[in-house]
ZAMARGU-4260 file (C-alpha; in steps of 0.2 Angstrom, whole numbers, plus 5000, padded with zeros to 4 digits):
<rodrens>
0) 4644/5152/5470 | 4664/5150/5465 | 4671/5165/5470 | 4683/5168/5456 | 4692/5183/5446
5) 4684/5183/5429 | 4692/5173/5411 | 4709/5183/5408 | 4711/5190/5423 | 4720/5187/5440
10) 4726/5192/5455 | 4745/5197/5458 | 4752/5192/5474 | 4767/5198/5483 | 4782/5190/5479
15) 4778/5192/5460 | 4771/5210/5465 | 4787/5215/5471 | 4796/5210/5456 | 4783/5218/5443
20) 4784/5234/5456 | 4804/5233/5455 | 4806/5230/5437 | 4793/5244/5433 | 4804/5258/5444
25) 4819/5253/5435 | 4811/5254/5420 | 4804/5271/5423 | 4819/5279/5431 | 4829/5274/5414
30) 4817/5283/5403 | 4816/5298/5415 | 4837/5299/5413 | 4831/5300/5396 | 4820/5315/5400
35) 4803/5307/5397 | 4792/5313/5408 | 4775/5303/5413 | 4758/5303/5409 | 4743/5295/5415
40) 4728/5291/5402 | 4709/5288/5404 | 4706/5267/5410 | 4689/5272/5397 | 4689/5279/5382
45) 4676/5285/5369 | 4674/5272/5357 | 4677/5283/5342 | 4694/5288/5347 | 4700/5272/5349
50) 4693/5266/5332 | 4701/5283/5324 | 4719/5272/5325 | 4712/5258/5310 | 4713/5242/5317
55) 4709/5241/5336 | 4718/5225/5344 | 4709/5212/5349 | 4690/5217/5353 | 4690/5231/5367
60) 4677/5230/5381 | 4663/5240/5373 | 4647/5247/5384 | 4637/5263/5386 | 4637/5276/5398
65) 4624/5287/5408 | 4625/5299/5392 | 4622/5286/5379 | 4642/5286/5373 | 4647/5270/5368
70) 4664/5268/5377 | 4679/5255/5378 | 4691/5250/5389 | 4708/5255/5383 | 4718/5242/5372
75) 4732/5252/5369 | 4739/5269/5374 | 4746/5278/5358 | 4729/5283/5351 | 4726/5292/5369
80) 4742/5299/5370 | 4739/5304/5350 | 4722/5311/5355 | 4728/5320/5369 | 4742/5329/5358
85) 4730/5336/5347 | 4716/5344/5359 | 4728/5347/5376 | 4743/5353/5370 | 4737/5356/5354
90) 4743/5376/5355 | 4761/5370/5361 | 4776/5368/5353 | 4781/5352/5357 | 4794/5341/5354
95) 4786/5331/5366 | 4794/5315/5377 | 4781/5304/5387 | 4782/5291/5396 | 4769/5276/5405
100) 4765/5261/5414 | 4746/5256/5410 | 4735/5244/5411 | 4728/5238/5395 | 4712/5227/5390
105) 4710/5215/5377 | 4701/5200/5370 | 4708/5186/5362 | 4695/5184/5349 | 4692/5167/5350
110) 4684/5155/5364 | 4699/5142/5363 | 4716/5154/5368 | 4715/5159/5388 | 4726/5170/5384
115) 4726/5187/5397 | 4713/5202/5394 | 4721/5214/5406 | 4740/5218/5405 | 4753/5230/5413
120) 4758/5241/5396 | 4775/5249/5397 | 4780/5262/5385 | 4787/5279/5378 | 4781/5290/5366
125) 4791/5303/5357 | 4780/5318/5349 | 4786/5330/5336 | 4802/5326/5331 | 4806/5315/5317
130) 4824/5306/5308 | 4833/5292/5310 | 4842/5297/5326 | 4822/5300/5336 | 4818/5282/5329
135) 4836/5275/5335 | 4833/5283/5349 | 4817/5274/5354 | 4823/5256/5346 | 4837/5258/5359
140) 4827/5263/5374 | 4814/5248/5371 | 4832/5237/5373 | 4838/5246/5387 | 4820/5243/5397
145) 4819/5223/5391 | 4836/5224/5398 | 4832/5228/5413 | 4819/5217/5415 | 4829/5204/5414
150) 4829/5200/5395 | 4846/5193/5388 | 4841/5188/5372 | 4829/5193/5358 | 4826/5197/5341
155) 4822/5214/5335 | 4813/5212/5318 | 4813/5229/5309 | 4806/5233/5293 | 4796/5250/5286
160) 4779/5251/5280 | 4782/5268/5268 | 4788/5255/5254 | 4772/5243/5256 | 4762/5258/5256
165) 4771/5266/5241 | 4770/5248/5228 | 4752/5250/5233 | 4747/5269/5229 | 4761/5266/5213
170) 4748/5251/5206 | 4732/5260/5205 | 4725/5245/5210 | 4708/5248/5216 | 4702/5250/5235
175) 4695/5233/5238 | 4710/5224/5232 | 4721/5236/5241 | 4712/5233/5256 | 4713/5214/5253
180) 4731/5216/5253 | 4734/5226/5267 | 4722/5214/5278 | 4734/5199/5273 | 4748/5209/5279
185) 4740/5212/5296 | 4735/5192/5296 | 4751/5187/5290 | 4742/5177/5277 | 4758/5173/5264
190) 4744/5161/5255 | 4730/5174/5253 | 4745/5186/5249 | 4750/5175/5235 | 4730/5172/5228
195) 4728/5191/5226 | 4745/5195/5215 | 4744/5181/5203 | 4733/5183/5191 | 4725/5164/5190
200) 4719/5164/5208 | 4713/5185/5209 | 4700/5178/5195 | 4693/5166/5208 | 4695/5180/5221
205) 4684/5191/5209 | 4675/5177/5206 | 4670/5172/5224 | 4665/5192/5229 | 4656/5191/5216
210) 4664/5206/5204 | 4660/5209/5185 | 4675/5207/5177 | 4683/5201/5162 | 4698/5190/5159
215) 4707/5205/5154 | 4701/5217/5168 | 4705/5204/5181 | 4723/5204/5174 | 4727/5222/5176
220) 4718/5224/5192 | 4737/5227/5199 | 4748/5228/5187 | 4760/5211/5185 | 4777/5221/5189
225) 4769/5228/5205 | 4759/5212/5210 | 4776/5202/5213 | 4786/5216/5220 | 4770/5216/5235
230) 4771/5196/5232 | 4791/5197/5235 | 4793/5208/5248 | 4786/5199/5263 | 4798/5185/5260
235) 4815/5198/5260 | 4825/5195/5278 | 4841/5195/5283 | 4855/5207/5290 | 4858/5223/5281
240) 4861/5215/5264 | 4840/5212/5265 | 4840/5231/5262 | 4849/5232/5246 | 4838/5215/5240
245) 4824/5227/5245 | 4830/5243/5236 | 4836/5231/5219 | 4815/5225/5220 | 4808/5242/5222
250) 4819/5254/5215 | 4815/5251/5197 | 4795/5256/5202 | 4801/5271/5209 | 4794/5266/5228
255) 4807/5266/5239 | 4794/5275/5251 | 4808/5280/5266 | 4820/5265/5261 | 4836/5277/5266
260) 4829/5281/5282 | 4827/5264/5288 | 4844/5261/5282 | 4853/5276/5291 | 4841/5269/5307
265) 4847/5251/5304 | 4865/5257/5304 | 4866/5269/5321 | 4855/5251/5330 | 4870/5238/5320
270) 4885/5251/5328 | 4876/5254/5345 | 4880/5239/5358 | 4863/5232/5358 | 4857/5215/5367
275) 4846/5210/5352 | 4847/5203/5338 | 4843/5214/5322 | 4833/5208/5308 | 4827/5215/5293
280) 4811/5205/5290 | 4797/5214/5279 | 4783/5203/5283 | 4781/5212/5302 | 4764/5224/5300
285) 4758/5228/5317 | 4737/5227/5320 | 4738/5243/5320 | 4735/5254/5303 | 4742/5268/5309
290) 4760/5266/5307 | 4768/5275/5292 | 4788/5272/5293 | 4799/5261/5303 | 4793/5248/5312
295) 4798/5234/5326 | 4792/5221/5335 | 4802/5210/5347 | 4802/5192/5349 | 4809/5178/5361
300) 4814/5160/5356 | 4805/5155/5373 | 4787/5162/5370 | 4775/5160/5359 | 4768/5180/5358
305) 4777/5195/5355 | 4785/5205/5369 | 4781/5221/5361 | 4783/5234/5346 | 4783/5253/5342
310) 4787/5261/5326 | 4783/5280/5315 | 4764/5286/5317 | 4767/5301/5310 | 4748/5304/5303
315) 4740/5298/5317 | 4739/5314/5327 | 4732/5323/5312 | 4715/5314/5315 | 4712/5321/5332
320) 4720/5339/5327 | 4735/5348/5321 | 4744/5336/5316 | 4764/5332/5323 | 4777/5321/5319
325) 4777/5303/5331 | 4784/5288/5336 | 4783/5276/5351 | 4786/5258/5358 | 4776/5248/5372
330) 4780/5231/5379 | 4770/5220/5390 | 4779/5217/5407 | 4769/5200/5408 | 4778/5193/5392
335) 4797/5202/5397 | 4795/5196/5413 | 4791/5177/5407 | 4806/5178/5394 | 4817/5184/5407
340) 4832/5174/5414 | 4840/5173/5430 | 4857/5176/5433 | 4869/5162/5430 | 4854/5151/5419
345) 4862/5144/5406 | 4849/5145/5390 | 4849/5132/5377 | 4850/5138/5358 | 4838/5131/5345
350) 4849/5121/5335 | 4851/5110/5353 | 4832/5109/5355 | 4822/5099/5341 | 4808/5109/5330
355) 4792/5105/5335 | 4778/5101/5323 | 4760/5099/5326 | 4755/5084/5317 | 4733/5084/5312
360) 4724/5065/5315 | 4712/5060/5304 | 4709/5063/5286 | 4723/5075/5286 | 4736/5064/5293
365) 4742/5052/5280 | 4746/5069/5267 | 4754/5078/5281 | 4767/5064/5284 | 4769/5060/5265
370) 4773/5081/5262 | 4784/5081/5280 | 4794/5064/5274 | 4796/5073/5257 | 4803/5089/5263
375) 4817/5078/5272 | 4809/5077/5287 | 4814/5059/5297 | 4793/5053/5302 | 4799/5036/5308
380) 4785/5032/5318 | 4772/5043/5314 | 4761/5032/5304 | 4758/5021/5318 | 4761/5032/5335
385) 4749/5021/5344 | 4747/5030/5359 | 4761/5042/5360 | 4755/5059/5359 | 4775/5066/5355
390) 4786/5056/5341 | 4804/5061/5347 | 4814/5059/5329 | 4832/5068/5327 | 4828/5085/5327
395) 4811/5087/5328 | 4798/5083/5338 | 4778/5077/5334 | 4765/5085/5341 | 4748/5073/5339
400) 4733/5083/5338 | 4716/5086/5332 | 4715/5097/5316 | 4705/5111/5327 | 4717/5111/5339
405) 4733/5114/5332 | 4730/5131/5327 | 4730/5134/5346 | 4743/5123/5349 | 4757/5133/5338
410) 4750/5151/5343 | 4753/5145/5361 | 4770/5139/5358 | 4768/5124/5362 | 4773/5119/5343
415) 4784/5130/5333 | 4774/5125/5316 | 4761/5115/5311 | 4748/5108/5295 | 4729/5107/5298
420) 4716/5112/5286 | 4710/5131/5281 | 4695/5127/5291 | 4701/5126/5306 | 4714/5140/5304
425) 4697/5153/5300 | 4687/5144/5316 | 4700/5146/5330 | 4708/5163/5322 | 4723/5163/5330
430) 4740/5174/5328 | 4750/5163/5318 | 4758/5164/5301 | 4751/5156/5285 | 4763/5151/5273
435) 4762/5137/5260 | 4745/5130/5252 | 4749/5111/5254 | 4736/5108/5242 | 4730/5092/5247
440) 4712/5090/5260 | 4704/5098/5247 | 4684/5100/5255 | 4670/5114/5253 | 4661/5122/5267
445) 4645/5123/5260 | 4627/5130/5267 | 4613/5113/5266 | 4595/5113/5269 | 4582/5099/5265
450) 4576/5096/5248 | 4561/5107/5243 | 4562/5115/5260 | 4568/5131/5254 | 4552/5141/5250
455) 4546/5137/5270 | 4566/5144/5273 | 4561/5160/5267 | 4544/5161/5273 | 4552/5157/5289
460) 4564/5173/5288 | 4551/5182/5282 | 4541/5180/5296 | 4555/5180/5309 | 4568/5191/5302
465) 4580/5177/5307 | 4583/5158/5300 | 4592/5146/5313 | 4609/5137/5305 | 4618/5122/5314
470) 4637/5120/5314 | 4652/5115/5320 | 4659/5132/5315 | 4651/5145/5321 | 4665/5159/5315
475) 4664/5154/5299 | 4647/5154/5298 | 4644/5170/5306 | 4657/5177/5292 | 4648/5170/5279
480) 4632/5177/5283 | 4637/5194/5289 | 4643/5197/5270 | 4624/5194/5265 | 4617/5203/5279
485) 4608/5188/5284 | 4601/5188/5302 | 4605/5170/5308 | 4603/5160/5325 | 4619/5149/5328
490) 4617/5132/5333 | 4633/5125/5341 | 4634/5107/5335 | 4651/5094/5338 | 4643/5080/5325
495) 4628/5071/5317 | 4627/5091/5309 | 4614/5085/5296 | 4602/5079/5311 | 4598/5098/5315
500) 4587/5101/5299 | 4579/5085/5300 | 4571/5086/5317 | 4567/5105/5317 | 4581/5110/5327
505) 4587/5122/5313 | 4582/5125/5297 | 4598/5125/5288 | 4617/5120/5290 | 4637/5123/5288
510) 4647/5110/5286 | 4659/5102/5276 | 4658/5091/5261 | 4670/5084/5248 | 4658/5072/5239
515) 4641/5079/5244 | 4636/5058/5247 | 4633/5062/5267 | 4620/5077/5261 | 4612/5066/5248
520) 4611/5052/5259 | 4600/5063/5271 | 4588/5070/5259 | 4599/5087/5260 | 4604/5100/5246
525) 4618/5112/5245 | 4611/5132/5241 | 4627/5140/5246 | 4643/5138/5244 | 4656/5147/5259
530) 4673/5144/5254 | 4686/5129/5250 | 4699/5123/5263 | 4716/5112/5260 | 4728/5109/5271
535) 4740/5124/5277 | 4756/5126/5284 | 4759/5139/5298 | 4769/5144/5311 | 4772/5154/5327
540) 4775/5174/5325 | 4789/5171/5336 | 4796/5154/5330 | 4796/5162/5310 | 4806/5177/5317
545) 4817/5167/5328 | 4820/5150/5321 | 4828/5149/5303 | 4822/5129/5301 | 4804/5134/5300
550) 4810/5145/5285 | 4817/5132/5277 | 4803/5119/5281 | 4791/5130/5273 | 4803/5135/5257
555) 4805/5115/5256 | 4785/5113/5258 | 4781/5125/5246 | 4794/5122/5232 | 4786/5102/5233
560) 4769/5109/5232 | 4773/5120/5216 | 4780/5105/5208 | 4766/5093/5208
</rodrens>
């Protein structure tokens, strides 16, 4: 038996103990001078409570009790601290500070990021007041505490989710599209952002979910003018000039949502002495749904994952109770501790380091250096890397990977950016940004089973309740049949997919086709279609917010793919 702490989780020993231990009483002891006062939440939580926030981060530890409640390891604090506003102190008057130091749990999602599943959240929350002095006031504090935990330099992207939330109600778009729109938010999905507000590719949209409309309908399912002001308003960022370009956009629909509030907030942060770097950016949307204001998240150019966010909640406390006027922060002590600098190190800025780019093998290879060397990009060496795994050019720097891996590779940090197909963006589901359709790689996942087998298919579900599928993608399979409500059994294959049905393993398969000559070849037929796939570019949350070439990479990516 190895005797060994579980996936995600580690011991702490002393020396970086002490540290952690140090930073954390410095921490507290600022936010005390600020008269917060602590608070200590439940490790478990009912399930229900947790999901009464929208979107729940990552997938909490789920399992039942004595009494049959189905409960969850906290992910987060906020909903607690929410929850515990409106039944405890419900009956008092509040304002409220609050202050706490928790550990949190939470699953990556996805078998191929080790990424940590318990961390030590820091945080404040500020109940019942409301303005932009409270928010300053919090924005100010989360620097104050990164600070001090050794943090000298960071971006703090800020935008609010009131005008978002205003172009949407404004459209009387309906609720699936609306949902749609929102979920691309959340995934930073600029590509599915862009299907779903022009009118040419919401028809295939339609098409695909399998909605009865006409050409007409499909054209007015968002109205044009409000479908490019959603379309538009990720891509605004900047310094305070990015508000007016927002206002100019928006102000004509008449959703300026609480535009002038972020302003006034913007402008007390811009005259405070602050160790960040303020940027307007209105592609930040937290997992959470519960935001309904300002909102922040903060980024270092030396990690690949945020080192926290906050932002107004004022409706969330209503869904436990009476509801109060909120707003809040939390940062990881993990990630500010890794960003952190001693004193004396002397930090290298980006424009001295090259970009580096994760570069697909295979079929994808030869269009991803074509589109690269297109955009300006110097790929001397790339075509024929023998066995370099890094192609050091002037200014950037080639990653060499497999498709499926460089999804992980950029939301690691390892690359600042990178091209692979759609695919293998949907199978690892990592927390990257989407941004340009390359538009070459084109393929089809598709759903195969042997010819004439498909009435023994069905008497086989029939009789089982359950029909076994082969893959090299079991995500995306289990997505695609969890829309049917189709009880499958996964088979997890790495090649020679069409074997499976042919020797009884499974009855049916996912994989991908571009010709259909492989299926053919082995007596196979396609009954289902799952989606398309072409190449994507994409790029670290912290690398977008931090590094201004992967902007203009994409901008250059993007303006070449429009043009042929």
């Amino acid at each position: 038996m190895d005797f060994v702490t579980p996936s995600g989780f580690r011991d702490v020993l002393t020396d970086e103990a002490l540290r952690r231990e140090t930073i954390q009483r410095t921490v507290q002891e600022c936010f005390a001078s600020h008269g917060y006062l602590p608070l200590e939440t439940p490790t478990l939580e009912v399930f229900d409570v947790m999901s009464a926030g929208g979107r729940i981060p990552g997938s909490p530890f789920k399992f039942f009790d004595s009494q049959g409640d189905l409960l969850a390891m906290r992910p987060d604090v906020t909903v607690q601290v929410a929850r515990m506003c409106a039944t405890r102190l419900g009956n008092q008057p509040g304002p409220f500070r609050f202050r706490y130091a928790h550990r949190v749990f939470r699953e990556s999602g996805s078998e191929m990021q080790a990424t940590a599943r318990e961390m030590k959240q820091i945080g404040l929350e500020l109940i019942g007041e409301t303005g932009a002095q409270a928010d300053a006031e919090l924005i100010s504090l989360l620097d104050e505490a990164l600070a001090l935990a050794g943090v000298k330099e960071y971006t703090l992207a800020m935008a609010t989710v009131s005008v978002l939330r205003s172009l949407i109600d404004a459209s009387g778009a309906p609720a699936w599209w609306c949902t749609r729109v929102l979920n691309a938010f959340h995934d930073s999905d600029f590509i599915e952002l862009d299907r779903l507000t022009h009118p040419d590719t919401l028809a295939l949209i339609v098409q695909e979910e399998g909605i009865e409309l006409d050409e007409e309908e499909v054209r007015f399912v968002c109205p044009p003018v409000y479908a490019r002001a959603i379309a538009a308003l990720p891509r605004i960022r900047g310094g305070r000039e990015a508000i007016d370009q927002v206002r100019e956009l928006v102000s004509p629909l008449g959703c300026e949502g609480e535009l002038s509030d972020f302003e006034e907030v913007f402008d007390l942060l811009s005259q405070a002495d602050l160790g960040c770097k303020l940027l307007v950016d209105f592609s930040v949307m937290s997992s959470f749904d519960y935001y309904t204001g300002v909102i922040f998240e903060a980024f270092s150019s030396d990690l690949g994952t945020p080192l926290g966010s906050g932002g107004r909640y004022d409706k969330l406390i209503g869904s436990f109770g009476k509801p109060r006027p909120a707003a809040g922060f939390a940062f990881f002590l993990e990630q500010a501790m890794a960003a952190a600098k001693p004193e004396g190190f002397a930090t290298t800025s980006l424009d001295q380091r090259p970009l580096r780019i994760a570069v697909p093998k295979g079929s994808l290879n030869a269009g991803t250096i074509k589109v690269l060397s297109d955009a300006g990009l110097d790929t001397t060496g790339l075509e024929d890397p023998g066995r370099q795994l890094i192609i050091h050019n002037p200014g950037v720097d080639f990653i060499i990977v497999r498709p499926t891996d460089a999804p992980v590779f950029v939301a690691h940090g390892a690359a600042d950016c990178g091209i692979c197909g759609r695919d293998s963006i949907l199978e690892a589901d990592p927390d990257v940004i989407q941004l340009v359709d390359l538009k070459f790689g084109g393929c089809r996942f598709v759903v195969a089973e042997p010819e004439g087998a498909a009435a023994a298919t069905e008497d086989h579900y029939r009789r089982l309740g359950s029909i076994r599928v082969a893959t090299k993608y079991p995500r995306i399979t289990r997505a695609h049949y969890a829309k049917t409500g189709t009880q499958v059994e996964i088979v997890k294959l790495h090649g020679n997919i069409e074997l499976a049905p042919l020797t009884g393993m499974a009855e049916r398969i996912v994989d991908i086709t571009a010709t259909g000559t492989t299926l053919r070849e082995n007596n196979l037929v396609v009954v289902e279609d799952v989606l398309s796939s072409t190449a994507r570019f994409f790029a670290n949350t912290c690398a977008f917010r931090t590094d201004d070439r992967v902007i203009k990479l994409a901008q250059a990516l993007k303006a070449n793919a429009q043009a042929e």
